[in-house]
C-alpha positions as CSV (number, residue, x, y, z in Angstrom):
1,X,19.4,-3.2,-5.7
2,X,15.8,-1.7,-5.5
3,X,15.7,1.8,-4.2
4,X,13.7,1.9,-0.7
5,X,11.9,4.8,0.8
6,X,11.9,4.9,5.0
7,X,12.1,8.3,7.3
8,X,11.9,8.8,11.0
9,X,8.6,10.4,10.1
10,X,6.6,7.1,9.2
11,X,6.7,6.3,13.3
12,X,4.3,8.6,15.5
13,X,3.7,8.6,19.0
14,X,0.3,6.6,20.2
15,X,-1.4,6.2,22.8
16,X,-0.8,3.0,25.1
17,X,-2.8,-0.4,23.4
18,X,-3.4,1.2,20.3
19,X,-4.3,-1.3,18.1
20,X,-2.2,0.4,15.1
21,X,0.9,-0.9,14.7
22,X,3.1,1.8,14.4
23,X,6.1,0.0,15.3
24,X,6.7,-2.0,12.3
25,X,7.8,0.8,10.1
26,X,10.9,1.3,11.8
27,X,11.6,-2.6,12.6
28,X,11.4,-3.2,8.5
29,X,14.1,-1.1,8.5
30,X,16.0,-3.1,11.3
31,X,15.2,-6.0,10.0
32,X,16.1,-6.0,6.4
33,X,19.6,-4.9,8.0
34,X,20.0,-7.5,10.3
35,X,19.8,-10.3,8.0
36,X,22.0,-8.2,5.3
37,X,18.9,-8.5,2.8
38,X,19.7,-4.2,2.4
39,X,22.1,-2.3,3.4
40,X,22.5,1.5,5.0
41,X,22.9,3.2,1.5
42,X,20.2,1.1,-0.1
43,X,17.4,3.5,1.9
44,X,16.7,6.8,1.4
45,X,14.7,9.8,3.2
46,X,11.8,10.7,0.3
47,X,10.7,14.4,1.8
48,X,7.1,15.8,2.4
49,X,4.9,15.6,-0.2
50,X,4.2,18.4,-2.9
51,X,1.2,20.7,-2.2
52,X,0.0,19.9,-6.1
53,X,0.4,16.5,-5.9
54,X,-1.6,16.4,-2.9
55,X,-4.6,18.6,-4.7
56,X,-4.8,16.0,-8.1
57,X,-6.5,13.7,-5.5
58,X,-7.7,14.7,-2.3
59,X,-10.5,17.8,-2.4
60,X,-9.2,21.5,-1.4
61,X,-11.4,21.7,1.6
62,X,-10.0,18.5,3.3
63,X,-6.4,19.1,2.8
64,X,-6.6,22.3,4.2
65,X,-8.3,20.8,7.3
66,X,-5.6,18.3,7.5
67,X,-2.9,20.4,7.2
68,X,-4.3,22.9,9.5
69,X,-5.3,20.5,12.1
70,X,-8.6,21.1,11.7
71,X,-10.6,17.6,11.7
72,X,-13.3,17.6,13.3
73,X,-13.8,14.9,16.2
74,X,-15.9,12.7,13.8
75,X,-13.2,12.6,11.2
76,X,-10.8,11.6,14.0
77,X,-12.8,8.9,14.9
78,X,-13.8,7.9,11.2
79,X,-9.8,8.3,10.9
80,X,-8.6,5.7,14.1
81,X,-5.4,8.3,14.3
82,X,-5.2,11.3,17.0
83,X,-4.7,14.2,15.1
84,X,-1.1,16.0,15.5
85,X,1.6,17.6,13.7
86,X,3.7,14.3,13.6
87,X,0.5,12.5,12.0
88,X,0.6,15.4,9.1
89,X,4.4,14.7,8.7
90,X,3.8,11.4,8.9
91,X,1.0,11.3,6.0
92,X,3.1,13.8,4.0
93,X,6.7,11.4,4.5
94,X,4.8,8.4,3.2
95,X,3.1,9.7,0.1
96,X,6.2,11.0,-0.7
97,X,7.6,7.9,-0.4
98,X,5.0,6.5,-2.5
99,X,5.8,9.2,-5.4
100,X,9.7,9.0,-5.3
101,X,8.9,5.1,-5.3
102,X,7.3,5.0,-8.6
103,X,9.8,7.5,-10.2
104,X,12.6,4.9,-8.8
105,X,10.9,1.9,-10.5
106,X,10.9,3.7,-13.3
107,X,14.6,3.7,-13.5
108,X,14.9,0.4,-12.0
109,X,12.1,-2.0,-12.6
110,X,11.0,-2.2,-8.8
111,X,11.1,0.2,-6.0
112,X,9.7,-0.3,-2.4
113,X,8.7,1.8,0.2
114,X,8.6,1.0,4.0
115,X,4.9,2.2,4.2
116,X,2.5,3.5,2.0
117,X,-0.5,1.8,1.0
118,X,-3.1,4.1,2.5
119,X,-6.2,3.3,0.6
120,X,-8.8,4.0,2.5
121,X,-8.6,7.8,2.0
122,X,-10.8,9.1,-0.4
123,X,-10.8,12.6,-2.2
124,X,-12.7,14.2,0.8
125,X,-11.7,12.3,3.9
126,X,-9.5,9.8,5.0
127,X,-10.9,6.6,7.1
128,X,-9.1,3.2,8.6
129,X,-5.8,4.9,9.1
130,X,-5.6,6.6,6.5
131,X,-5.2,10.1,5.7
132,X,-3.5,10.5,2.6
133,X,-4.3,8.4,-0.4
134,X,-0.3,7.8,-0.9
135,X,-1.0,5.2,-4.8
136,X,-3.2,7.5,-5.8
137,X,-1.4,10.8,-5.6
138,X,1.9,8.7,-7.2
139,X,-0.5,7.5,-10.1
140,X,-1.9,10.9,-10.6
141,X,1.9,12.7,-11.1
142,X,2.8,10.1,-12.8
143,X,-0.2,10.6,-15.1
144,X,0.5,14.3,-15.0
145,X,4.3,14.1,-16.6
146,X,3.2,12.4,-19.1
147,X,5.9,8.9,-17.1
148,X,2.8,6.4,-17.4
149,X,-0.4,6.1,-20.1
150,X,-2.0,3.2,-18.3
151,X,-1.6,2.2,-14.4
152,X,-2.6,-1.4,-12.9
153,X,-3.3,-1.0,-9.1
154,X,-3.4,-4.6,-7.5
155,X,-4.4,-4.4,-4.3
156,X,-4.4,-7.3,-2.2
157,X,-4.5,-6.4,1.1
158,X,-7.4,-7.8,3.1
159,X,-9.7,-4.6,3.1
160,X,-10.6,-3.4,0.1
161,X,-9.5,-0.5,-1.2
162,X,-12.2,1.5,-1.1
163,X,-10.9,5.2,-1.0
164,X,-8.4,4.0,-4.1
165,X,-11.6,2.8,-6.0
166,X,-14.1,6.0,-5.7
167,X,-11.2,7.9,-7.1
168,X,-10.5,6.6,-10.0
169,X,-14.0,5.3,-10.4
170,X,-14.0,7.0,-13.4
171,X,-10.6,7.5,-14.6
172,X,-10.1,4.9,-17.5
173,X,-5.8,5.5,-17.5
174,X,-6.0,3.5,-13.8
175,X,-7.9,0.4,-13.8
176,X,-8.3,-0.5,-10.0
177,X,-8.2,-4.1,-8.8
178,X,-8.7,-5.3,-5.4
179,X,-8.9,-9.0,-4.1
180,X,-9.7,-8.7,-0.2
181,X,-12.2,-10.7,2.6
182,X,-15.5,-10.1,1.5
183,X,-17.2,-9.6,5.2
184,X,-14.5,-7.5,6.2
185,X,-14.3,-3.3,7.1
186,X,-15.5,-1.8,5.2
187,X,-18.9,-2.5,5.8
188,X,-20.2,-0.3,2.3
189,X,-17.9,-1.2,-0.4
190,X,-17.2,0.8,-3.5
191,X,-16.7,-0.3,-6.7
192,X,-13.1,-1.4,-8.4
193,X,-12.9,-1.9,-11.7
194,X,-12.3,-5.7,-10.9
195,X,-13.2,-6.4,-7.4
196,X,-12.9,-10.4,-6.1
197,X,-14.2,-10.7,-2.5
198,X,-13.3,-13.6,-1.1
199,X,-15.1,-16.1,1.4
200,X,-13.5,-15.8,5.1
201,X,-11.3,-18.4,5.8
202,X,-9.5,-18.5,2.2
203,X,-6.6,-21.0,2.4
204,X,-3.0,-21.0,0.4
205,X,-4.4,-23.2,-1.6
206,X,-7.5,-21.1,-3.1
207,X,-6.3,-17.5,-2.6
208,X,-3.3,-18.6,-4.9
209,X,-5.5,-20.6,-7.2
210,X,-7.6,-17.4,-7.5
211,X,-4.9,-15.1,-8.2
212,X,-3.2,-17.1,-10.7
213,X,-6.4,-17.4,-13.0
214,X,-7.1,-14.0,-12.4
215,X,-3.6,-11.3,-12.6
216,X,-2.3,-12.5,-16.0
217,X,-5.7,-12.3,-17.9
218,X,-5.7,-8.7,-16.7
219,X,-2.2,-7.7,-17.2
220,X,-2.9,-8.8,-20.8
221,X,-6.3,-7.2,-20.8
222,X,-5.6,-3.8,-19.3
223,X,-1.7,-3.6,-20.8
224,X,-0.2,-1.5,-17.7
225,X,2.6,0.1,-18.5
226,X,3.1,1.1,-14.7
227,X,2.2,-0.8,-11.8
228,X,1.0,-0.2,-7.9
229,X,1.0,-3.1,-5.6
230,X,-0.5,-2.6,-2.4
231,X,1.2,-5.8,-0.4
232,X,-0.3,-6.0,2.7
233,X,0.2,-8.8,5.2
234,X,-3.1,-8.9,6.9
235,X,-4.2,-11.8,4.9
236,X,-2.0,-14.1,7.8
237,X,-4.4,-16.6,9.3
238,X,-2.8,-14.7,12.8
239,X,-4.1,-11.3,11.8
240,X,-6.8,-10.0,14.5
241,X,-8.5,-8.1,11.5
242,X,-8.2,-9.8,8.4
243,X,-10.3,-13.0,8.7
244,X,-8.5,-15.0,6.2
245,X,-6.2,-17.8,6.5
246,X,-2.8,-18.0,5.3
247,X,0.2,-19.1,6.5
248,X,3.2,-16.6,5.8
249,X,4.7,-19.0,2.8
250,X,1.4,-18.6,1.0
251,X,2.2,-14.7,1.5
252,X,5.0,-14.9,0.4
253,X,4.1,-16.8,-2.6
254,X,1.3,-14.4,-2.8
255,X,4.2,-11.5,-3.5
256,X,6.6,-14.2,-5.8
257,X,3.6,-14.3,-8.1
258,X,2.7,-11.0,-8.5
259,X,6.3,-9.8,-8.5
260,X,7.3,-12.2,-11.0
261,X,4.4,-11.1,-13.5
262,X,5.6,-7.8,-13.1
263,X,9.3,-8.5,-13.4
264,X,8.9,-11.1,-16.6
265,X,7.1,-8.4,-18.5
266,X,9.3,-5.3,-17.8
267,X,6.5,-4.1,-16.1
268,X,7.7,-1.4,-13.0
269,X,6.3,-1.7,-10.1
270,X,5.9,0.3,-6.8
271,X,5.6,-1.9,-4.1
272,X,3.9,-0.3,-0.8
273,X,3.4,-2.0,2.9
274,X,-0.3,-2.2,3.4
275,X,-2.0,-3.2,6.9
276,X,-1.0,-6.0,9.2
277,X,-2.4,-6.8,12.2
278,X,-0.9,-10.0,13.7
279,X,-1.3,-10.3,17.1
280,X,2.7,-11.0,17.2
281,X,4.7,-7.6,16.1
282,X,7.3,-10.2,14.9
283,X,4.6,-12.1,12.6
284,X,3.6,-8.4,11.3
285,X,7.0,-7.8,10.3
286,X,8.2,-10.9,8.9
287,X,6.2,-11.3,6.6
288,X,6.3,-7.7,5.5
289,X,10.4,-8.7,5.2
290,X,9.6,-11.7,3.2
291,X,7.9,-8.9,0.3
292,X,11.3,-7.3,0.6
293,X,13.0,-10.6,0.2
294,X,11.0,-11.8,-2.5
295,X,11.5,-8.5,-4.7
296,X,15.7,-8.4,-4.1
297,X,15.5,-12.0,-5.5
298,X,14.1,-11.5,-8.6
299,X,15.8,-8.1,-9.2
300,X,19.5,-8.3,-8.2
C-alpha cells in the first residue's frame, strides 16, 4: 500500500469566500477512508521541513522573510495567502510531505502526498498560493544524497509551472515538463524544458491524444530514474480557473496513463495534489480521490 503524507497543518484558517480551497486537504483524507480505498495506518504526519533543504532552492533573503513573517504587503498580494504562523507551518508540513514522499517511493515504487504541488514559488518569492516550492526542494535532497541522477517533473496541472521551471532552468539532472492551458495565469510564462500549452477548451479526447504521443518519447529520451508528478485537478471542464474541459474520467485517465508509464518501467514516482478549483468542493475532491484510486490499483 503506498505510503501517504497528510497533517493537521496542511488546513489554515481563511477568511470567509476565499476562493482557495483549503478544505480539500482534510476531506482527501476523509474520503479515501470512507470508501476503505486507505486506511488509518496507511497515513502518516511528515514534520516541518529541514532549514537546508529549504536553502538548495528558495534564496536566503526570502526564506528568512517568510519565516520571520516578514512579507511585505505586495508579496501577500502577489502570494493570494494572508500571511501567519499557520501558513509558515503549513508551507513547511507540505514540503516535508513532498520530501518524505519521494524517499517513500523510493522504497515503494509510488508515494502520495495529500498536498504539495506548489509550483509557483520561485527561488525568491512565492506567487499563486504558493510559498514553498515543495518538487523542487524534494528533487534537490534527492539530488543532494546522491538517491536520484536524473529527475522527470510532469506537471500537468492547468497553470504552468512557472516557479518549478526558472529553477531548474539550468539544471540539466531535472528536466522540467509542463502541459497546462495556454491563456491561462500566469500571464508571463517561463520556460520548461518541454512546455505544451494547450488551446482553451481541450477535450478528453485531445488532451489524452497529446499526452500519449508526448510522455513515452520523453521518458525514453530523458531516462528518469525518479519521477515528480504534479496531478492537479483543475483541468475539470467545472473548474472556475482552469479553462479547459474535461470530464473527471478523462482525469482520471489522465492519472492511469501517467501512472502506468511510471509503474511499467520501475520508475518511482511522487505523486503531489496540485490546484482545483471546481465550483463544487465535492467535484474538487473526487477527482483528487480518483488519483489516489488510480495509484492503489496499479500498486497493490
Amino acid at each position: 500500500m503506498p505510503r501517504l503524507a497528510t497533517s493537521d497543518h496542511y488546513t489554515l484558517d481563511l477568511p470567509a469566500g476565499h476562493r482557495f480551497p483549503i478544505a480539500k486537504y482534510a476531506l482527501i483524507r476523509e474520503q479515501l477512508l470512507w470508501h476503505g480505498l486507505a486506511e488509518p495506518a496507511d497515513f502518516y504526519d511528515p514534520g516541518l521541513c529541514a532549514e537546508i533543504d529549504i536553502l538548495r532552492v528558495h534564496a536566503p533573503e526570502y526564506w528568512h522573510k517568510v519565516r520571520d513573517l516578514r512579507l511585505t504587503p505586495a508579496e501577500v498580494r502577489r502570494l493570494g495567502l494572508p500571511q501567519s504562523p499557520q501558513l509558515l507551518r503549513r508551507s513547511l508540513s507540505s514540503s516535508a510531505g513532498t520530501v518524505q514522499t519521494a524517499l517513500a517511493a523510493l522504497r515503494s515504487g509510488i508515494a502520495l502526498n495529500l498536498a504539495g504541488g506548489t509550483h509557483h514559488a520561485f527561488a525568491d518569492r512565492g506567487e499563486g498560493f504558493c510559498v514553498l516550492n515543495d518538487q523542487a526542494i524534494a528533487a534537490r535532497h534527492l539530488l543532494a544524497h546522491g538517491l536520484a541522477r536524473q529527475i522527470l517533473i510532469v506537471d500537468l496541472d492547468v497553470h504552468q509551472g512557472d516557479g518549478t521551471a526558472a529553477i531548474f532552468k539550468n539544471e540539466p539532472q531535472v528536466f522540467t515538463f509542463s502541459m497546462h492551458a495556454g491563456a491561462n495565469y500566469p500571464l508571463r510564462k517561463e520556460q520548461s524544458d518541454l512546455d505544451i500549452a494547450l488551446p482553451l477548451g481541450t477535450d478528453d479526447a485531445d488532451y489524452l491524444h497529446i499526452l500519449h504521443e508526448t510522455l513515452p518519447a520523453l521518458l525514453a529520451r530523458v531516462q528518469p530514474d525518479f519521477v515528480f508528478y504534479q496531478a492537479g485537478v483543475d483541468v475539470l471542464a467545472t473548474d472556475k480557473l482552469g479553462k479547459l474541459a474535461l470530464t473527471p474520467a478523462g482525469c482520471q485517465q489522465r492519472d492511469a496513463l501517467v501512472l502506468d508509464l511510471c509503474h511499467t518501467r520501475n520508475l518511482p514516482v511522487a505523486v503531489t495534489m496540485g490546484g482545483g478549483y471546481s465550483e463544487r468542493l465535492a467535484d474538487i475532491v473526487d477527482a483528487h480521490c480518483n488519483t489516489f484510486r488510480t495509484a492503489f490499483e496499479l500498486w497493490r
